[in-house]
C-alpha positions in Angstrom: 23.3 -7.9 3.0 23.9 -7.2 -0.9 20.7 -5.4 -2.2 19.8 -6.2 -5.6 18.7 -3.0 -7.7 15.1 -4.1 -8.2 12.5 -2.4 -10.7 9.4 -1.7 -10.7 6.6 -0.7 -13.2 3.5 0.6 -12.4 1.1 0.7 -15.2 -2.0 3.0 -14.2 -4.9 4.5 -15.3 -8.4 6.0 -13.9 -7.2 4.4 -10.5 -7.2 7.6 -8.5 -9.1 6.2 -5.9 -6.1 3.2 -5.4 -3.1 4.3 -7.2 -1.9 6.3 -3.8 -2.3 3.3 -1.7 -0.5 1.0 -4.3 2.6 3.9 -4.4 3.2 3.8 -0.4 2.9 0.1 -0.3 6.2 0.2 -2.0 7.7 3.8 -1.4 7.2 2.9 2.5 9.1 -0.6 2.2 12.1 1.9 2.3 13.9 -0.4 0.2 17.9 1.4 -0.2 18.4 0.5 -4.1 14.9 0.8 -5.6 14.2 2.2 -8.8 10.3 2.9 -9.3 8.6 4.1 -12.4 4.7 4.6 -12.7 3.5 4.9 -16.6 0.4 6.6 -16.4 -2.3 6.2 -20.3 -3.1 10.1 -19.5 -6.2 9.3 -16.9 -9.2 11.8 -16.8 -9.1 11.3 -12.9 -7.2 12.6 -10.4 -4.2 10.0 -11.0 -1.9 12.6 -12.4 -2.1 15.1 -9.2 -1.1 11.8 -7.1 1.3 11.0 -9.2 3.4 14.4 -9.5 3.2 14.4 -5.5 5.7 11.5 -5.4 7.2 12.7 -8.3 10.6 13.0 -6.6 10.5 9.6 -5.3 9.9 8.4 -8.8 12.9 7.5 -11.4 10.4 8.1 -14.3 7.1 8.9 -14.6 4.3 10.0 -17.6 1.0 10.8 -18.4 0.3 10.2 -22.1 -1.8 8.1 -24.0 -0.5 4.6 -25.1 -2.0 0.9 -25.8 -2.8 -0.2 -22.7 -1.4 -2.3 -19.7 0.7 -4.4 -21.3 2.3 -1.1 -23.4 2.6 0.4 -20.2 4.3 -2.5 -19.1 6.8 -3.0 -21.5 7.7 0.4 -22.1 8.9 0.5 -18.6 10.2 -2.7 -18.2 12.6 -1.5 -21.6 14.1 1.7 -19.5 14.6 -0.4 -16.2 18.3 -0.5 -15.1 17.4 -3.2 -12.3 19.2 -6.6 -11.5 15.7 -7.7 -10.7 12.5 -6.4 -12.8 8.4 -6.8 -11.9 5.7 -4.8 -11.9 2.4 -3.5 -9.3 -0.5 -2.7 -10.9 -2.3 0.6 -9.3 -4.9 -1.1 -7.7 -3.0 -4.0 -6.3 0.1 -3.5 -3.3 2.8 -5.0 -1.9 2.9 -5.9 1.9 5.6 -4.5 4.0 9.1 -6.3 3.8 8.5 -8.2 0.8 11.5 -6.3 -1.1 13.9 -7.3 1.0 12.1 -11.0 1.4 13.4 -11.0 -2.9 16.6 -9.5 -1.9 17.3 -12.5 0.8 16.4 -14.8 -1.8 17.9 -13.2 -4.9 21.2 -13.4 -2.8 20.4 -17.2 -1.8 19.3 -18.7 -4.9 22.3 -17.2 -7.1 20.8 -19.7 -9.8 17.4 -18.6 -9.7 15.6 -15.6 -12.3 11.9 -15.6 -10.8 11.5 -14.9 -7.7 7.6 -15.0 -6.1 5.8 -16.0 -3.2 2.1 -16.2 -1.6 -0.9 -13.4 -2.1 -3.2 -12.3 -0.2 -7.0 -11.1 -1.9 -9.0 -8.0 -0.8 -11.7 -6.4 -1.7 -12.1 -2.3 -2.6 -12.3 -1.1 0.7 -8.6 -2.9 1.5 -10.3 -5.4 3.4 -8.7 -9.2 3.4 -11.2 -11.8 1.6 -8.9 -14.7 1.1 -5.0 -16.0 1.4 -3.3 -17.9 -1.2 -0.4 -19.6 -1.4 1.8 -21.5 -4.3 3.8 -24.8 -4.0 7.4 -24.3 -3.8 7.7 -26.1 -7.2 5.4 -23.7 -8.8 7.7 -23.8 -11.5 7.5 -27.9 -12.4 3.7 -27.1 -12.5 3.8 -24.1 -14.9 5.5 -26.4 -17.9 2.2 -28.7 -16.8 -0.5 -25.9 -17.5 -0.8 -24.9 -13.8 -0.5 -21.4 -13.2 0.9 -20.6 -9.5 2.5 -17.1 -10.3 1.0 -13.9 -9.1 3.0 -10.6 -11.3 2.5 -8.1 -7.9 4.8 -10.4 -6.0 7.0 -11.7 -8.5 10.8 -10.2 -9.8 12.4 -12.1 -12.4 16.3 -11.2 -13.4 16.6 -9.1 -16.5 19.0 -11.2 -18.2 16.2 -13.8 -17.9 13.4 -11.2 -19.4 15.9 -9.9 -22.5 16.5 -13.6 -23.3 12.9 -14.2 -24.2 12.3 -11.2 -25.9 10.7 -9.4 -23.2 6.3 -9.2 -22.8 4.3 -9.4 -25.6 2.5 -5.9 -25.8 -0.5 -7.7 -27.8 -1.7 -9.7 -25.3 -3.7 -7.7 -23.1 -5.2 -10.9 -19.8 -3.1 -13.1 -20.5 0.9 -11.6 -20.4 1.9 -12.5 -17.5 1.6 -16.3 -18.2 3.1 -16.1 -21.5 6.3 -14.1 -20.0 6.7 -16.7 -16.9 6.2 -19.6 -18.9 8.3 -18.8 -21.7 10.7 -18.1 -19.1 10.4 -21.0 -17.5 10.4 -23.6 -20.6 14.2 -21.4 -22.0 15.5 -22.9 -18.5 14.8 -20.0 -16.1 14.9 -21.4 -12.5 11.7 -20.8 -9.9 12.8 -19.6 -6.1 9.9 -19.6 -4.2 9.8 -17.4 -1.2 7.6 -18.9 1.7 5.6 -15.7 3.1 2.9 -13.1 1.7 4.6 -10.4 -0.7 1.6 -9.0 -2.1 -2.4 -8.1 -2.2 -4.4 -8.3 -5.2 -7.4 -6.4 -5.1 -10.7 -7.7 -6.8 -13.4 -5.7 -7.6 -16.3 -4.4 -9.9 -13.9 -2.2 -12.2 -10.9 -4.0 -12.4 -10.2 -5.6 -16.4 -10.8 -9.2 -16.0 -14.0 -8.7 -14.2 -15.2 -6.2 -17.0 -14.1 -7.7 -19.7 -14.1 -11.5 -18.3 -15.3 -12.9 -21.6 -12.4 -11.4 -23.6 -10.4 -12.7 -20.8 -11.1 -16.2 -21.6 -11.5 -15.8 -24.9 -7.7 -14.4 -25.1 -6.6 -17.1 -22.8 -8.2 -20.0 -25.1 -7.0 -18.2 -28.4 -2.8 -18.1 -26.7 -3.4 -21.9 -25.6 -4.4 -23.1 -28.8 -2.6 -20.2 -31.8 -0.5 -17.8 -30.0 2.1 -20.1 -28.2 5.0 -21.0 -30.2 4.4 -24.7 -31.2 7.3 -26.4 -28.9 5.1 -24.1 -25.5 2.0 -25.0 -26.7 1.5 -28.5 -25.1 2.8 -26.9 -21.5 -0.3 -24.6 -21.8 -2.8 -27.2 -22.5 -1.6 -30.1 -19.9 -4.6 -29.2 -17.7 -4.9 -33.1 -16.7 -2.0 -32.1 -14.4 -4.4 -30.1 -12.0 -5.8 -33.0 -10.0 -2.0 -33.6 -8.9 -1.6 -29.4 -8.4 -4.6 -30.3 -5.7 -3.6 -33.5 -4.4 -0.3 -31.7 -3.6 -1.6 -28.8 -2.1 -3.4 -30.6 0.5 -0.4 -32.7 1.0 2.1 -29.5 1.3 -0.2 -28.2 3.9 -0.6 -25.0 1.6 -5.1 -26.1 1.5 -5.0 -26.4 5.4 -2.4 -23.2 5.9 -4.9 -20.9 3.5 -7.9 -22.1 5.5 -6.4 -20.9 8.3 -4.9 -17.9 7.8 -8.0 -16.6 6.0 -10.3 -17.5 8.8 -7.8 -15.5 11.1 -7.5 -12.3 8.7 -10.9 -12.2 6.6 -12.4 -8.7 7.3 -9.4 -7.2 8.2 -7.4 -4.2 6.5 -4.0 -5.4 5.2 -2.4 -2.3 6.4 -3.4 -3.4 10.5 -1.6 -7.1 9.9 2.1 -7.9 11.1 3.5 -9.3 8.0 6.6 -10.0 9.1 
């Protein structure tokens, strides 16, 4: 198999209590061309010891201040030498064999540039609270205002990222969207991979539960003033979503997360077969 160089950016701070679980969920995937970079806005925890432990497993690290995620983000995403590019946030993870589940489809889908999959929710503790999972043409649903990426699981191509100017560092909720859909509407082809890559955790400190209100008020204000005029309607096609549904259940992907949560809820994602 021809392994892609992937990159990844992890943009932490004051996640001490996470950020060492998030670093062996993809140190431990043993992935052979790997270049990993954690960016660090000078936490007042204990995140800098953790960090200089791995240190020599790292291709870049810091602790300094800067503007916040999406700075953090950017700035690594501009010194990553990786065919494939993405970033884990230090509280999130990726499940085992999800690296090489890109590769396999990086090497399948030459004419693809993102690259994502299905997620898998849990709580602080690690423990599972829900499965998700995306339609295959996740893509077609994005230029319709639908929203079916997840950024711990997804890897886009850099050629793809440089040729729409890379993420905007002044969003701060809403950056992901704007990077996959102006991605997407420049002609940047969706592979979907059919298998959980990542968790997502969700709890009481994370940003858009604290700041939920900014959250929404960000999203609302990129809809309607920060999309370039010609992206704008994709954002705001929100009629589409009763087909997104009607689709789902027809895909099996309703019945499929049903299931497979009742069958992991409660569990710790690091005691589940993935593969």
């Amino acid at each position: 198999m021809n392994f892609p160089r992937i990159s990844i950016v992890m943009p932490s701070f004051n996640q001490g209590m996470f950020l060492e679980e998030a670093i062996r969920s993809i140190l431990d995937q043993h992935y052979p061309s790997l270049e990993f970079m954690i960016l660090d806005g000078q936490s007042t925890d204990n995140s800098r010891a953790i960090i200089e432990r791995y240190a020599s497993c790292l291709a870049y690290w810091r602790s300094e201040p800067d503007q916040g995620q999406s700075d953090a983000i950017a700035q690594g995403l501009a010194r990553a030498t990786g065919d494939l590019l993405g970033w884990v946030n230090s509280d999130d993870a990726l499940l085992p064999g999800s690296l090489c589940a890109i590769a396999r489809a990086w090497q399948e889908n030459p004419t693809g540039g993102l690259f994502g999959g299905n997620y898998i929710l849990f709580d602080k503790e690690g423990r599972i609270t829900r499965c998700k999972r995306h339609p295959a043409n996740a893509g077609w649903f994005a230029k319709r205002g639908i929203f079916a990426f997840n950024p711990p699981g997804s890897f886009f191509k850099r050629q793809d990222y440089e040729a729409v100017g890379g993420l905007r560092t002044d969003l701060h909720y809403v950056m992901d969207n704007d990077l996959y859909l102006r991605m997407i509407a420049r002609g940047t082809r969706y592979s979907y991979v059919n298998r959980y890559l990542s968790v997502f955790r969700q709890h009481e400190g994370q940003k858009p539960t604290v700041f939920r209100q900014k959250a929404q008020a960000e999203m609302a204000r990129w809809q309607r003033e920060l999309l370039p005029a010609e992206l704008r309607r994709y954002a705001l096609e929100t009629r589409w979503l009763w087909l997104f549904r009607l689709w789902q259940v027809i895909n099996g992907n309703y019945l499929s997360m049903y299931r497979d949560t009742a069958r992991l809820k409660g569990r710790l994602w690091q005691t589940v077969a993935w593969e």
